[in-house]
mmCIF file of the N, C-alpha and C atoms, coordinates in Angstrom:
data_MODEL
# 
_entry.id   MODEL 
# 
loop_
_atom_site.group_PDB 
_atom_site.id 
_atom_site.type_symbol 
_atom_site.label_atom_id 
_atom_site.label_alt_id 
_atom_site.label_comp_id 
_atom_site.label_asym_id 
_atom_site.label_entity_id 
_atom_site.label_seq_id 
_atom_site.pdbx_PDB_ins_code 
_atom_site.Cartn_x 
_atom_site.Cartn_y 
_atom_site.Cartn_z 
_atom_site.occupancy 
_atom_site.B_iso_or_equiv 
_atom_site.pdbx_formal_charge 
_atom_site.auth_seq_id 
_atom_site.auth_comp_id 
_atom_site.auth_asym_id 
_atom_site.auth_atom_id 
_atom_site.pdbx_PDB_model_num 
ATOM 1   N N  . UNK A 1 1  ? 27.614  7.758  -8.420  1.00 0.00 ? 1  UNK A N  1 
ATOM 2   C CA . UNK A 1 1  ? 27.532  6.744  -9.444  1.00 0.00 ? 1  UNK A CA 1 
ATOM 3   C C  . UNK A 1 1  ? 26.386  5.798  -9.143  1.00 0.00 ? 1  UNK A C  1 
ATOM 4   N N  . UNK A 1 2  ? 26.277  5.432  -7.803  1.00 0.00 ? 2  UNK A N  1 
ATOM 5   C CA . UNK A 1 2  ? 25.366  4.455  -7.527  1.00 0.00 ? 2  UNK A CA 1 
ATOM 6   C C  . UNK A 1 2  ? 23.642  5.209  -7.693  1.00 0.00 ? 2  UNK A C  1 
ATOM 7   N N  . UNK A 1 3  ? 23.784  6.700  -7.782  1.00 0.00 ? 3  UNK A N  1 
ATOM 8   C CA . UNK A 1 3  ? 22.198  7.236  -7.984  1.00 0.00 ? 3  UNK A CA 1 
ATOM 9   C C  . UNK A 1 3  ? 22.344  7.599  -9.665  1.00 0.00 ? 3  UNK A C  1 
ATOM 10  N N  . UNK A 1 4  ? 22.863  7.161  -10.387 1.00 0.00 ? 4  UNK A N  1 
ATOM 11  C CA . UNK A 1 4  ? 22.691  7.254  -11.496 1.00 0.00 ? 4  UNK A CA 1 
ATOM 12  C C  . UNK A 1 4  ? 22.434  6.019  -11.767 1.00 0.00 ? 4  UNK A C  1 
ATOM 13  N N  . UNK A 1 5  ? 23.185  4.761  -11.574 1.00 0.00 ? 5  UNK A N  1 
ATOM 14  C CA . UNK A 1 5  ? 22.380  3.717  -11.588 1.00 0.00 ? 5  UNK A CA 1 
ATOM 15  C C  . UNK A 1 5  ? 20.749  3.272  -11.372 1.00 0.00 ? 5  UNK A C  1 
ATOM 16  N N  . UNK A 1 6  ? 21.023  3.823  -10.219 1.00 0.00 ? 6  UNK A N  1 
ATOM 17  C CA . UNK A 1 6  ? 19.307  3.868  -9.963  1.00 0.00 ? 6  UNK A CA 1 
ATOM 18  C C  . UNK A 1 6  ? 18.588  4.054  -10.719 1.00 0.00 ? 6  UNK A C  1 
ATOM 19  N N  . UNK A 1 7  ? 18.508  5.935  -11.249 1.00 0.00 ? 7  UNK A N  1 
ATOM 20  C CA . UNK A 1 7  ? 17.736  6.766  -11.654 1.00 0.00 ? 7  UNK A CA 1 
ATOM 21  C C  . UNK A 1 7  ? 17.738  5.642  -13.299 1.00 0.00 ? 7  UNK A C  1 
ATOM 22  N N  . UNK A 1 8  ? 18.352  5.140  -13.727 1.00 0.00 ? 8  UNK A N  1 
ATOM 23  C CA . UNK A 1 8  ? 18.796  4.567  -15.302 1.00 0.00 ? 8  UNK A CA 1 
ATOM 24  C C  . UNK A 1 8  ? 17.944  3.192  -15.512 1.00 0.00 ? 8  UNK A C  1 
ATOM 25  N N  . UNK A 1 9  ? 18.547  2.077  -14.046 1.00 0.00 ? 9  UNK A N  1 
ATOM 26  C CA . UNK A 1 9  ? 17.704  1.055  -14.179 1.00 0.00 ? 9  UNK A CA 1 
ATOM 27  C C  . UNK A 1 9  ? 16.614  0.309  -13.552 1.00 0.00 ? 9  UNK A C  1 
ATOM 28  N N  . UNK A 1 10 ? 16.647  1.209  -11.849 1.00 0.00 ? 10 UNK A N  1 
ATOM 29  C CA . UNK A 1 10 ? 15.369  1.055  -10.979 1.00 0.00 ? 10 UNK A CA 1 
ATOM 30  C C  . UNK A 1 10 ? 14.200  1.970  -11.544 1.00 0.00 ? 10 UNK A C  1 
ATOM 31  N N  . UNK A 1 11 ? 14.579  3.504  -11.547 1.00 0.00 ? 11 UNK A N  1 
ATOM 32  C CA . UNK A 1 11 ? 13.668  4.326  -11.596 1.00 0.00 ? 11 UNK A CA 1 
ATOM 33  C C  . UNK A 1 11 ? 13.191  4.567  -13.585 1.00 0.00 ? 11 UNK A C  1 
ATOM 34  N N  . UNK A 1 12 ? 13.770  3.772  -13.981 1.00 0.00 ? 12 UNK A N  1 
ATOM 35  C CA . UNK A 1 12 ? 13.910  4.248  -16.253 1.00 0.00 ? 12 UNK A CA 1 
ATOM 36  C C  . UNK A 1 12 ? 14.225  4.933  -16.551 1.00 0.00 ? 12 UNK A C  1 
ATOM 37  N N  . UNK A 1 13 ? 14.686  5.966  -15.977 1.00 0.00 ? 13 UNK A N  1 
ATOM 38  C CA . UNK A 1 13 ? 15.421  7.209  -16.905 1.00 0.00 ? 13 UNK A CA 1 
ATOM 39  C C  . UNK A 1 13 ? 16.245  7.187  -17.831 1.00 0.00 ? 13 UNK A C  1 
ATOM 40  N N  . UNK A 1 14 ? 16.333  7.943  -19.125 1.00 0.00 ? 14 UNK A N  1 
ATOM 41  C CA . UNK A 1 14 ? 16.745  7.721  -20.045 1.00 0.00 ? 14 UNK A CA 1 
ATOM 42  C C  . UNK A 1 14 ? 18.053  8.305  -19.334 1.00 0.00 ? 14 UNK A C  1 
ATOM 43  N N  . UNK A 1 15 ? 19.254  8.129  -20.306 1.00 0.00 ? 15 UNK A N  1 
ATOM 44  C CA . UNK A 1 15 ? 20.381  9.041  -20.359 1.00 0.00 ? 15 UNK A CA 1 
ATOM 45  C C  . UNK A 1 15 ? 20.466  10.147 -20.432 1.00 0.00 ? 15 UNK A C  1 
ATOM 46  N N  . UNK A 1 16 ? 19.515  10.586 -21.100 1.00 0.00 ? 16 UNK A N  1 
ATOM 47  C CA . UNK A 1 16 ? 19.142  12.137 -21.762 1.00 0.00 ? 16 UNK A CA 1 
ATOM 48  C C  . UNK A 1 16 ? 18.220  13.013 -20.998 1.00 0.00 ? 16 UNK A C  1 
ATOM 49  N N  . UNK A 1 17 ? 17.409  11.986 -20.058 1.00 0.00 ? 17 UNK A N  1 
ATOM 50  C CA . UNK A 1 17 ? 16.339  12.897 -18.941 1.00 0.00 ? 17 UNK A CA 1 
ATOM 51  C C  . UNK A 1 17 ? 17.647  12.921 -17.558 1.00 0.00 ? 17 UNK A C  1 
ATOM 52  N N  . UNK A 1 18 ? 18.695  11.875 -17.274 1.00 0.00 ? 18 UNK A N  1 
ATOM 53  C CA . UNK A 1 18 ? 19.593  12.138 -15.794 1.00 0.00 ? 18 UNK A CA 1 
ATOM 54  C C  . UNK A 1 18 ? 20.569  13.299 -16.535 1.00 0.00 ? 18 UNK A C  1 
ATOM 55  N N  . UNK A 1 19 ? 21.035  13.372 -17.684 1.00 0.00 ? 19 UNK A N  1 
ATOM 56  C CA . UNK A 1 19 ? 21.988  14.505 -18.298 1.00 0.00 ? 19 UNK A CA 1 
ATOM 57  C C  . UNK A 1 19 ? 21.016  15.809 -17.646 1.00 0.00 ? 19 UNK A C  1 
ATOM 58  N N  . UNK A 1 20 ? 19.814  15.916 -18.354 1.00 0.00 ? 20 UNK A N  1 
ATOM 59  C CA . UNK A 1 20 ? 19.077  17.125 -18.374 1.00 0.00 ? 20 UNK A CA 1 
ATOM 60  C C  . UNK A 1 20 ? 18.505  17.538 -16.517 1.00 0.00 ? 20 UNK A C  1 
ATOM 61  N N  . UNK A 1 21 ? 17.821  16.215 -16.055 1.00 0.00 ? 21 UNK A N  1 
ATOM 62  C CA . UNK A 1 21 ? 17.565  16.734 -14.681 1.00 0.00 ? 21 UNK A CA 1 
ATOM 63  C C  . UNK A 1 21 ? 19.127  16.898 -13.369 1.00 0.00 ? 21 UNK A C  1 
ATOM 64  N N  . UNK A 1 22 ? 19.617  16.435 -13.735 1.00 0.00 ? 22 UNK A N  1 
ATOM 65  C CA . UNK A 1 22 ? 20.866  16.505 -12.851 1.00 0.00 ? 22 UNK A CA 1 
ATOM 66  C C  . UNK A 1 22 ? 21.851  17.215 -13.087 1.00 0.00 ? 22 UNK A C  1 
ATOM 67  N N  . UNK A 1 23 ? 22.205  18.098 -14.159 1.00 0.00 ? 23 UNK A N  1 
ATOM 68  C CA . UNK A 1 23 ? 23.230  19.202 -14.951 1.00 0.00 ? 23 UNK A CA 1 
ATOM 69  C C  . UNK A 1 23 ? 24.524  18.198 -14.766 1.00 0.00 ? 23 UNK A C  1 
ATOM 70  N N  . UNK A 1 24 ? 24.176  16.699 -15.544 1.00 0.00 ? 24 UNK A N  1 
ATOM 71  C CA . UNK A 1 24 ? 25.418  15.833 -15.985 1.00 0.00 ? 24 UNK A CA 1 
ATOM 72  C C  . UNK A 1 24 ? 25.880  15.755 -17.490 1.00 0.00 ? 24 UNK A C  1 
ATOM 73  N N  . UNK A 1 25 ? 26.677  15.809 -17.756 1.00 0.00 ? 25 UNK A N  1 
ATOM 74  C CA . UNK A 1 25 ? 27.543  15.452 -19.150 1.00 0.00 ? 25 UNK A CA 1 
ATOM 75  C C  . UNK A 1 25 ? 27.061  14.001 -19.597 1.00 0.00 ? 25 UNK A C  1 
ATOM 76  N N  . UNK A 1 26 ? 26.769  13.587 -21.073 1.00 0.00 ? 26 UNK A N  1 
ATOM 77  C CA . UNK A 1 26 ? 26.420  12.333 -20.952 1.00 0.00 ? 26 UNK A CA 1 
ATOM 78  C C  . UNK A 1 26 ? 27.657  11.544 -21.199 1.00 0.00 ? 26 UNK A C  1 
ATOM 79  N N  . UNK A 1 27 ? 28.795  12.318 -20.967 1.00 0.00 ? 27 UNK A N  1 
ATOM 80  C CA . UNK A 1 27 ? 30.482  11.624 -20.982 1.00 0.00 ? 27 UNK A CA 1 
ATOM 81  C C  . UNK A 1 27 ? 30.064  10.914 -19.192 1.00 0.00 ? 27 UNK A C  1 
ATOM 82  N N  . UNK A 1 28 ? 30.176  11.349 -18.313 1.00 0.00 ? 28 UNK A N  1 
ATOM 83  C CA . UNK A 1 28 ? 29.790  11.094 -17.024 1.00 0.00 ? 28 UNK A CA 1 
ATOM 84  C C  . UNK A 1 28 ? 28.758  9.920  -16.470 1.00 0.00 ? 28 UNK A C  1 
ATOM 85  N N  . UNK A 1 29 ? 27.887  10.003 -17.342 1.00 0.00 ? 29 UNK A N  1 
ATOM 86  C CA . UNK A 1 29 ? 26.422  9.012  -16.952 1.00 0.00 ? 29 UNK A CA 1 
ATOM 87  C C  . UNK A 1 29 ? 26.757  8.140  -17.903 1.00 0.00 ? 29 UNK A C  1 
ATOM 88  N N  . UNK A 1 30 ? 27.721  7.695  -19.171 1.00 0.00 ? 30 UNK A N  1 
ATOM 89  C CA . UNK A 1 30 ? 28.128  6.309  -19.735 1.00 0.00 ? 30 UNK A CA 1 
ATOM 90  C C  . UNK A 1 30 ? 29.285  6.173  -18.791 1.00 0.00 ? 30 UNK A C  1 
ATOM 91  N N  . UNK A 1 31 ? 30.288  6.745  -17.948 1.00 0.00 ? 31 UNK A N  1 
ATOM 92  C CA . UNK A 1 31 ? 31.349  6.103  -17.216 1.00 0.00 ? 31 UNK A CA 1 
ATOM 93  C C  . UNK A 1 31 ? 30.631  5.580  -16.332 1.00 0.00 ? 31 UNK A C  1 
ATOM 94  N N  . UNK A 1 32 ? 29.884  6.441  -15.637 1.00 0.00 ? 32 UNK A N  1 
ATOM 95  C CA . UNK A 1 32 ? 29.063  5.997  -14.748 1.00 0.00 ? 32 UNK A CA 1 
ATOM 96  C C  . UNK A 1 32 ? 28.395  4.086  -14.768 1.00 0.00 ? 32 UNK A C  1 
ATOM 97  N N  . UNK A 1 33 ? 27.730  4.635  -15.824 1.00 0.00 ? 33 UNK A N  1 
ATOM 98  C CA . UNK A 1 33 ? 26.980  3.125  -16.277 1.00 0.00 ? 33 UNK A CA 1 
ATOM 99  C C  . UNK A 1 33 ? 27.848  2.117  -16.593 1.00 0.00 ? 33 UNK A C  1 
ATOM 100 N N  . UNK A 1 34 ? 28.764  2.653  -16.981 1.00 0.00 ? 34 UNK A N  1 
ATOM 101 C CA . UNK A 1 34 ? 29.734  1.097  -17.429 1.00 0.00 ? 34 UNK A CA 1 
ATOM 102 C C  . UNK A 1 34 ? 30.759  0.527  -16.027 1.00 0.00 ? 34 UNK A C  1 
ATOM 103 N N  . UNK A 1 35 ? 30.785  1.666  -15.361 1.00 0.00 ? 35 UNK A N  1 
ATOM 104 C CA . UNK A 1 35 ? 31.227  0.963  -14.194 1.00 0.00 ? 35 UNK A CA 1 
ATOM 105 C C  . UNK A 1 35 ? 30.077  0.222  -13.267 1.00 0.00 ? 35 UNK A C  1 
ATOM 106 N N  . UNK A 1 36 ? 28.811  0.747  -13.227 1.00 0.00 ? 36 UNK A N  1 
ATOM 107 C CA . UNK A 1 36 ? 27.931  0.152  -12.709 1.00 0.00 ? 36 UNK A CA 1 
ATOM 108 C C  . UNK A 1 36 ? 27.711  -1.476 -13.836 1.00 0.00 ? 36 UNK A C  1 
ATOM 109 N N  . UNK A 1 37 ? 27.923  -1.971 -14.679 1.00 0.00 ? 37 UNK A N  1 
ATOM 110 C CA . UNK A 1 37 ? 27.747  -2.775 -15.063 1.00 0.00 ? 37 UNK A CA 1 
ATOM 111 C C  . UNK A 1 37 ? 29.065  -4.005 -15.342 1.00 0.00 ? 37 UNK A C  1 
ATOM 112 N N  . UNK A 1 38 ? 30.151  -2.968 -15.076 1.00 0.00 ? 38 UNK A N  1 
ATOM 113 C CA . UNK A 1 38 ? 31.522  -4.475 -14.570 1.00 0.00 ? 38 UNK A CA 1 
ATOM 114 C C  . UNK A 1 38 ? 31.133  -4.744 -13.158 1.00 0.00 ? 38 UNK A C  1 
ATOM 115 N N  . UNK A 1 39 ? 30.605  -3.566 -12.173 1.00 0.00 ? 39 UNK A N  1 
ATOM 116 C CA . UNK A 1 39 ? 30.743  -4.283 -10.824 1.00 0.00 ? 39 UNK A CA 1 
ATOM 117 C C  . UNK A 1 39 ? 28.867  -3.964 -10.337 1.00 0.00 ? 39 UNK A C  1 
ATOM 118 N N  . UNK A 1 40 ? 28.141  -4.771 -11.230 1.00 0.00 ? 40 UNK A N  1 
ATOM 119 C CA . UNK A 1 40 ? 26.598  -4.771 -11.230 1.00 0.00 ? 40 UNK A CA 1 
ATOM 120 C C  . UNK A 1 40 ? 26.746  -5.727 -9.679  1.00 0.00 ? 40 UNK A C  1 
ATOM 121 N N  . UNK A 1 41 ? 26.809  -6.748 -9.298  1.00 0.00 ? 41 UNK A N  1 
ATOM 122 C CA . UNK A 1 41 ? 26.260  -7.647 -8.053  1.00 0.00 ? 41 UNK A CA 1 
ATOM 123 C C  . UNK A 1 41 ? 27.012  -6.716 -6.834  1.00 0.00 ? 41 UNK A C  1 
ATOM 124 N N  . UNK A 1 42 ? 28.073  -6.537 -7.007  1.00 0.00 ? 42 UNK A N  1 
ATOM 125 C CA . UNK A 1 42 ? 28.232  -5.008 -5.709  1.00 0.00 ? 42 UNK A CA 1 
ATOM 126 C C  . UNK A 1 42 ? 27.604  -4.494 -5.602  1.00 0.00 ? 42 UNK A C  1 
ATOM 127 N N  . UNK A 1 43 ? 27.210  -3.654 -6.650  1.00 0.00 ? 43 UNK A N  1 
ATOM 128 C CA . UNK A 1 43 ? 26.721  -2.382 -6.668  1.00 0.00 ? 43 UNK A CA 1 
ATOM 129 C C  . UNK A 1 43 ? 25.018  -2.480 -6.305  1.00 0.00 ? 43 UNK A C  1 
ATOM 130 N N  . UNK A 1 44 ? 24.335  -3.595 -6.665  1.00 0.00 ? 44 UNK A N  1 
ATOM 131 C CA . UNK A 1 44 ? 22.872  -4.153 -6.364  1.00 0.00 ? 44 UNK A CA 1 
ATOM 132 C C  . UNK A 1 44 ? 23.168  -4.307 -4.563  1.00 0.00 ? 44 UNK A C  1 
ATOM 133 N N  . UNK A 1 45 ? 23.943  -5.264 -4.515  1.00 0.00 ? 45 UNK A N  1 
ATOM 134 C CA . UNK A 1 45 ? 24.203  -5.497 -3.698  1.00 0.00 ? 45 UNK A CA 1 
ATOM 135 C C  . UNK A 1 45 ? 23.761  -5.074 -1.950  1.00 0.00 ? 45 UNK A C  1 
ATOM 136 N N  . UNK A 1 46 ? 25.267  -3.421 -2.551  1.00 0.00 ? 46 UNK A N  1 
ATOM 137 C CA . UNK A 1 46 ? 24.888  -2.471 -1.633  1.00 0.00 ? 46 UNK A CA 1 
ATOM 138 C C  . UNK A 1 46 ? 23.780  -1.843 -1.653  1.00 0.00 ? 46 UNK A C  1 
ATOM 139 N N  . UNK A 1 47 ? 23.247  -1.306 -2.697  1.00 0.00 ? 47 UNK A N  1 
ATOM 140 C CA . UNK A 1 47 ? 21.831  -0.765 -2.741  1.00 0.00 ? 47 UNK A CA 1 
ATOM 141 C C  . UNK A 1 47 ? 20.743  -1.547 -2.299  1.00 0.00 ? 47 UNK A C  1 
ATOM 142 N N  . UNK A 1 48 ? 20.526  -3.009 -2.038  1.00 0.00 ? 48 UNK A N  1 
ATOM 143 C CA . UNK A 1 48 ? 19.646  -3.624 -1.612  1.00 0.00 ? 48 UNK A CA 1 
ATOM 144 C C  . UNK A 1 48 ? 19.791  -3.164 0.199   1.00 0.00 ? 48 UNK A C  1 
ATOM 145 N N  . UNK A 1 49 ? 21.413  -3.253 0.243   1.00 0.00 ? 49 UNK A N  1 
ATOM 146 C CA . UNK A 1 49 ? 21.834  -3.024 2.231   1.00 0.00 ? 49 UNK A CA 1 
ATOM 147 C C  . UNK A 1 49 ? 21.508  -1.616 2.228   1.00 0.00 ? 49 UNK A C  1 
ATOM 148 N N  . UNK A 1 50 ? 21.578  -1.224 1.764   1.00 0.00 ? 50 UNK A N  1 
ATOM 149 C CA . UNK A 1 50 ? 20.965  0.228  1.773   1.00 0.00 ? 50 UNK A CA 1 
ATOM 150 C C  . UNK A 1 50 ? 19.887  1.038  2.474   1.00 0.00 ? 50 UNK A C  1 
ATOM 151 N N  . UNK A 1 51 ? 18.984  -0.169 1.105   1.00 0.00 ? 51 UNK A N  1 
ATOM 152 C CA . UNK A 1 51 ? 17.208  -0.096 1.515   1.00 0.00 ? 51 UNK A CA 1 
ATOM 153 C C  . UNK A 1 51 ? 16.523  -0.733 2.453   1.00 0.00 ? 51 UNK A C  1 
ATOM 154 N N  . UNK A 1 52 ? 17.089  -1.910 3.071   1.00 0.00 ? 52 UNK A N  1 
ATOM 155 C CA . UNK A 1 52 ? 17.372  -2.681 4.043   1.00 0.00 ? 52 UNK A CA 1 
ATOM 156 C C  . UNK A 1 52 ? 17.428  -1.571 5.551   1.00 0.00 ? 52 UNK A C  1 
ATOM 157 N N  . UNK A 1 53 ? 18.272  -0.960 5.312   1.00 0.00 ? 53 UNK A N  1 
ATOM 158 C CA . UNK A 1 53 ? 18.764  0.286  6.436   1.00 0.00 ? 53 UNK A CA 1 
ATOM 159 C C  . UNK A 1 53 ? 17.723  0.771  6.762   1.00 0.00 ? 53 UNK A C  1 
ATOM 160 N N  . UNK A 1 54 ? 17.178  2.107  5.658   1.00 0.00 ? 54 UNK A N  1 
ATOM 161 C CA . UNK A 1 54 ? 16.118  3.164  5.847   1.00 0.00 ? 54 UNK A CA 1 
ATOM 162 C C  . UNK A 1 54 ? 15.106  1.735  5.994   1.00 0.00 ? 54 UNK A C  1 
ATOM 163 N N  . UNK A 1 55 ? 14.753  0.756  5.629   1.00 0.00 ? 55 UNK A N  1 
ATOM 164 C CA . UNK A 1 55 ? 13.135  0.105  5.984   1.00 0.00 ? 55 UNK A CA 1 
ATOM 165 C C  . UNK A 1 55 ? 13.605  -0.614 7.808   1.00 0.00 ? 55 UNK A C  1 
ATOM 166 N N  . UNK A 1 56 ? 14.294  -0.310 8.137   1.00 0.00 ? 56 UNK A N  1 
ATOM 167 C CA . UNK A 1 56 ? 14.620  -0.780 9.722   1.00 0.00 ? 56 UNK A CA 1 
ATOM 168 C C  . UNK A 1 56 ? 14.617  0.394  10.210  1.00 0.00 ? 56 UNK A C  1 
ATOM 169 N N  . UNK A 1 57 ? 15.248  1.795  9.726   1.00 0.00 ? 57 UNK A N  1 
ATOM 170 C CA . UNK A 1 57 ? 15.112  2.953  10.875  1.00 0.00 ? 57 UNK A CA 1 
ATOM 171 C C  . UNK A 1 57 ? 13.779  3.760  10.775  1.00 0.00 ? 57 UNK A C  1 
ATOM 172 N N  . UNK A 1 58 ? 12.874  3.299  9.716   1.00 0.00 ? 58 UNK A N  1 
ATOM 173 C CA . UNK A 1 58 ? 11.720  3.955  9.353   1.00 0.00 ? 58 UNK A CA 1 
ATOM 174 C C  . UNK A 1 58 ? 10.941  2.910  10.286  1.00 0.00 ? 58 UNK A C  1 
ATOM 175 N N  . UNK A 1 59 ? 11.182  1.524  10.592  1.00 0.00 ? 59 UNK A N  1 
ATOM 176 C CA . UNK A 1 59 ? 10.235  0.790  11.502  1.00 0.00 ? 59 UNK A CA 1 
ATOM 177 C C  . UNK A 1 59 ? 10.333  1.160  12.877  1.00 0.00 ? 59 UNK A C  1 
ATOM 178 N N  . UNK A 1 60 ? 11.815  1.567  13.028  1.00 0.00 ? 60 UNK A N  1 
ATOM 179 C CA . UNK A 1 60 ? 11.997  2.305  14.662  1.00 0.00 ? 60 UNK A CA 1 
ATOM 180 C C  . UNK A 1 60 ? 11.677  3.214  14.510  1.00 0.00 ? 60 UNK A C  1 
ATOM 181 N N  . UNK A 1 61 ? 11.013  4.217  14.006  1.00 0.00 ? 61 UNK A N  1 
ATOM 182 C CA . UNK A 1 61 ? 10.933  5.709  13.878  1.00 0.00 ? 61 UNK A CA 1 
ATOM 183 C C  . UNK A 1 61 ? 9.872   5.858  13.136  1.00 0.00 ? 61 UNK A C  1 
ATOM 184 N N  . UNK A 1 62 ? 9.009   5.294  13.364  1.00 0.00 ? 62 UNK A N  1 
ATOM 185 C CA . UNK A 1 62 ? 7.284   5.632  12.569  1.00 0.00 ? 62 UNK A CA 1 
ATOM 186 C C  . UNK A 1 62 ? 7.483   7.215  12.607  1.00 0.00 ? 62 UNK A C  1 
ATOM 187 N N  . UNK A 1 63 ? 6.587   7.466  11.739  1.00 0.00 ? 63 UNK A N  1 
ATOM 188 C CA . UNK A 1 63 ? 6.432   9.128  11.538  1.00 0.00 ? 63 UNK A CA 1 
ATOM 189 C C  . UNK A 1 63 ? 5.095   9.794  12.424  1.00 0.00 ? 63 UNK A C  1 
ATOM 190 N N  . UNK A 1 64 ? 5.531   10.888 13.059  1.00 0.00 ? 64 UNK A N  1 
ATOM 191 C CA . UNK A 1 64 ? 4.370   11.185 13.595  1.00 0.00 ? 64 UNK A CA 1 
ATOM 192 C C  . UNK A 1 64 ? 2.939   11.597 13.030  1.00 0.00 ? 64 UNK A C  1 
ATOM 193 N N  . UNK A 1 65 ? 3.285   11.927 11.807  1.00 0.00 ? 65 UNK A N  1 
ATOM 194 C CA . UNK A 1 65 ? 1.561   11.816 11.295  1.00 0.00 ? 65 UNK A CA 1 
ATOM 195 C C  . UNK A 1 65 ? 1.292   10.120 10.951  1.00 0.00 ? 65 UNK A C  1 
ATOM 196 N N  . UNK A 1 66 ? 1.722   9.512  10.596  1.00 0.00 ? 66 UNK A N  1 
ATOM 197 C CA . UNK A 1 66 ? 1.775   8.060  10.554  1.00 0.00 ? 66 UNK A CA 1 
ATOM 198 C C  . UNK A 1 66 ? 1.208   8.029  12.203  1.00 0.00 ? 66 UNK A C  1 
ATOM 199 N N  . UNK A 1 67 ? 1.743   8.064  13.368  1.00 0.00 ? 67 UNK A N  1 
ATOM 200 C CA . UNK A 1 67 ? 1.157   7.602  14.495  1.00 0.00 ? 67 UNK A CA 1 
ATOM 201 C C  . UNK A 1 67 ? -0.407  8.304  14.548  1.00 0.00 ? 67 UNK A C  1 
ATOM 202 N N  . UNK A 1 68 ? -0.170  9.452  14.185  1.00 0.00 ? 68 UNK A N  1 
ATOM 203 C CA . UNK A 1 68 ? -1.785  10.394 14.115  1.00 0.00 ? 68 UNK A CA 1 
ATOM 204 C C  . UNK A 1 68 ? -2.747  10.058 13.674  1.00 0.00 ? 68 UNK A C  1 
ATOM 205 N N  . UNK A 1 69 ? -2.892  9.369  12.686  1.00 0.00 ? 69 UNK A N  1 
ATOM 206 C CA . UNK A 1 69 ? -3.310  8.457  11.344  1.00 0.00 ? 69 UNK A CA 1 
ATOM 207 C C  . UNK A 1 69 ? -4.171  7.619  12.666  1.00 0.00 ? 69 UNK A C  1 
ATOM 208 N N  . UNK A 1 70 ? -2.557  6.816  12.795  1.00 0.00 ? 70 UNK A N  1 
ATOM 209 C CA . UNK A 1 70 ? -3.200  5.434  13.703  1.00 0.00 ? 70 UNK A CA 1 
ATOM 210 C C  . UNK A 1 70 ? -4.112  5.271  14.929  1.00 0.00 ? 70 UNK A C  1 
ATOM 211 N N  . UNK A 1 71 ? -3.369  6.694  15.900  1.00 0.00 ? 71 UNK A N  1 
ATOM 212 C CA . UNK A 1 71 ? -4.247  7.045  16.696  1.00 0.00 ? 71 UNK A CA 1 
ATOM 213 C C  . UNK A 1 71 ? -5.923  7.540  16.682  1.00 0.00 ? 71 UNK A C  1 
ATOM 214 N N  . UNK A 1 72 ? -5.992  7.965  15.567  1.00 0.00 ? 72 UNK A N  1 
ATOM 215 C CA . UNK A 1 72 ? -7.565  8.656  14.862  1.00 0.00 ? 72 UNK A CA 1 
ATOM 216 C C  . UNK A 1 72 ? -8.331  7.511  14.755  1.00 0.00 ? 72 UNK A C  1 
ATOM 217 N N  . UNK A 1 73 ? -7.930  6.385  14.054  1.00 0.00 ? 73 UNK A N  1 
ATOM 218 C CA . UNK A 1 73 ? -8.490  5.078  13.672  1.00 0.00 ? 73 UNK A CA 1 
ATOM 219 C C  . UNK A 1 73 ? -8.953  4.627  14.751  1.00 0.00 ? 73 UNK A C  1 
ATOM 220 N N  . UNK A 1 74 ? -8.410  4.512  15.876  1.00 0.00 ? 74 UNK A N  1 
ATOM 221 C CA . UNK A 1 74 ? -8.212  3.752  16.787  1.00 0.00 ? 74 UNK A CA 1 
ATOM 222 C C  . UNK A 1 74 ? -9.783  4.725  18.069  1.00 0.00 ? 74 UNK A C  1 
ATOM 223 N N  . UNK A 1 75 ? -10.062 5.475  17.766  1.00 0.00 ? 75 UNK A N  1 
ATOM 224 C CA . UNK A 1 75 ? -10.921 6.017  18.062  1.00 0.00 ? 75 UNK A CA 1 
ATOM 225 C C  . UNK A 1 75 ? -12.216 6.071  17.879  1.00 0.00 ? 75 UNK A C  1 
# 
């Protein structure tokens, strides 16, 4: 529920492009949405702690072409 949110009001997807790319019913992606919109400040909420997460384990965990990058520069 919470990546249909997304895909609807972070990323714009219509109703009709998450039905078609995701093999959802558009009975499913309006329950979906209407529960995402009685409990909208949760649901932001968590998705902000979320992104919060991956941007802290991506700072401990640079990528090794990312270090390759850096190392080349540095040369």
């Amino acid at each position: 529920m919470q990546n249909i949110a997304i895909w609807h009001e972070y990323m714009g997807l219509s109703v009709d492009e998450i039905a078609t790319d995701y093999s959802l019913s558009l009975d499913d992606i309006y329950a979906a949405m209407a529960y995402y919109f009685d409990h909208q400040q949760a649901i932001d909420r968590q998705i902000a702690e979320d992104e919060a997460f991956v941007d802290a384990l991506q700072a401990q965990t640079p990528s090794p072409f990312r270090q390759m990058l850096t190392q080349d520069e540095l040369k």
